[in-house]
C-alpha positions, 0 to 999 in steps of 0.5 A: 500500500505504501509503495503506491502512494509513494508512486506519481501515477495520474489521479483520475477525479470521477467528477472530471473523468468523462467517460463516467458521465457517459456510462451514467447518462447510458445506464439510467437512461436505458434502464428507465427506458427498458422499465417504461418501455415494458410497463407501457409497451410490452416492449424492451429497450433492444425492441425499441432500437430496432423499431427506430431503427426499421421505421427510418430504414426498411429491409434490412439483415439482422447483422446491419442492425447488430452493426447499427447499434452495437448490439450482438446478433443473439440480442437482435434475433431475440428483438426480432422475435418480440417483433414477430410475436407481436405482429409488428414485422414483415419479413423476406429472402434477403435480396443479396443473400438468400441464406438471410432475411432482411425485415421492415415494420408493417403497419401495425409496426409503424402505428406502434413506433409513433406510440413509441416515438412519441413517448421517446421523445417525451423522455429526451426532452425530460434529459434535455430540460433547462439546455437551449437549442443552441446548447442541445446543437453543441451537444449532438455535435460533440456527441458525434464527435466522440462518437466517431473517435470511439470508431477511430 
């Protein structure tokens, strides 16, 4: 124990160290998420994701949406059946692979992400209370940015 106090090695402050911040925000955020989701919705926060996801880009491969959102191919196949099961899904032969099955959110599936959507965009409003449209700028901004040194 001594010797490490004697040492000069760097001090990380949790309250400087951002990456803690990041893990925090993510954590509660999808564990309040999931919660809500489930409550009101019968849906998690990984079926949540792929529906954003399949209402913004129609017929895709379970390995796109995995790569999407950095999810793993099991908890992608595990949304998808939610989906299945709850009637919210098309599916087809992948046009590129006929191994594969690419999928699309069907009417029912879209009446359900605007439900979702809604309530969603409700809750990130909740995160971003009190920051103004120039700050929530900034925000998506730097947000990219790290985003985009993670994948450097």
């Amino acid at each position: 124990m001594a010797r490490l106090q004697e040492e000069k090695w760097p001090l990380i402050s949790p309250e400087d160290y951002i990456p803690r911040y990041l893990m925090l925000i993510a954590g509660d955020w999808r564990n309040r998420t999931s919660l809500s989701l489930r409550r009101e919705y019968g849906l998690g926060a990984p079926e949540w994701r792929l529906m954003l996801l399949l209402a913004n880009q129609a017929w895709i491969q379970a390995k796109e949406a995995a790569r999407n959102f950095g999810m793993d191919k099991a908890a992608i196949s595990r949304s998808l059946r939610v989906l299945r099961t709850k009637g919210y899904l098309l599916s087809r032969p992948a046009l590129r692979d006929a191994r594969a099955s690419e999928f699309a959110l069907n009417s029912n599936g879209l009446e359900a992400f605007k439900a979702l959507a809604k309530a969603s965009l409700a809750r990130e409003e909740q995160l971003l209370r009190g920051l103004d449209p120039t700050e929530r700028a900034l925000l998506r901004r730097l947000l990219g940015h790290l985003w985009e040194n993670c994948q450097a």
